[in-house]
C-alpha positions, 0 to 999 in steps of 0.5 A: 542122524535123526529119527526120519532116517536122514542123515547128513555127510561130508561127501565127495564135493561138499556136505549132503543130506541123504534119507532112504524113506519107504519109497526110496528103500522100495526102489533100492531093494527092486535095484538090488534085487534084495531086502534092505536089511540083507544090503545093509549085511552085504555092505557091513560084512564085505559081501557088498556089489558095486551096485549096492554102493552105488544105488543106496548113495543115490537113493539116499540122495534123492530121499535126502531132496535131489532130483533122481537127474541130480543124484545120478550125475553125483554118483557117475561122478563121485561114486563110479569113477571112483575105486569102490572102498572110497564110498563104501563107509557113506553107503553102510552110513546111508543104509544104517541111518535107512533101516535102524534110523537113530535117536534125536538126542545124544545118547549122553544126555540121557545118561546125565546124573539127576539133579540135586533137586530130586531128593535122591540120597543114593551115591552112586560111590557109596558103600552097598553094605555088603562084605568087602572084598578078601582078594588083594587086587579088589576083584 
């Protein structure tokens, strides 16, 4: 995923990118006749219709580059041929990648140790000066 809310998928024939901008989340909310936020409820929590599936695949395609002609023909064949649960994983990835985008960079890096060179004396194991412990089991 990346900050312009693309996310890109293994999904049905291949790998695909897909993005719900502004515009896309426009259309899908006019489809679905609810607010992004509440598709993306409906999905997480099992409360999801067909068509939420559905459209934020295809919506998520053309945002992520297919024509509106091309993205429909992949749903028809992918997504309404298909049961309903087979798609509902990409569609909750699709949709929170919409609304909550997510960060460039992984979220491990961020959390790396600083340097040597930073002149930081600090141990993150070492003893903070404060009374040890009198329960046997250290808690």
């Amino acid at each position: 995923m990346s900050r312009d809310a693309s996310i890109t998928l293994d999904w049905a024939d291949g790998t695909y990118t897909f993005r719900l901008a502004w515009g896309q989340l426009v259309s899908l909310q006019e489809e679905c006749d609810a607010g992004p936020h509440v598709i993306l409820q409906r999905l997480v929590r099992g409360e999801w219709k067909v068509q939420d599936i559905a459209n934020v695949i295809r919506w998520g395609l053309v945002g992520g580059g297919k024509t509106p002609a091309e993205a429909t023909q992949l749903v028809r064949r992918y997504v309404e041929t298909r049961p309903p649960l087979e798609n509902l994983l990409i569609a909750q990835g699709v949709m929170s990648a919409g609304v909550v985008g997510a960060p460039d960079e992984d979220a491990s890096k961020k959390a790396e140790a600083p340097d040597e060179e930073s002149g930081s004396t600090t141990s993150p194991t070492g003893s903070s000066g404060s009374e040890p412990s009198t329960r046997p089991d250290g808690i």
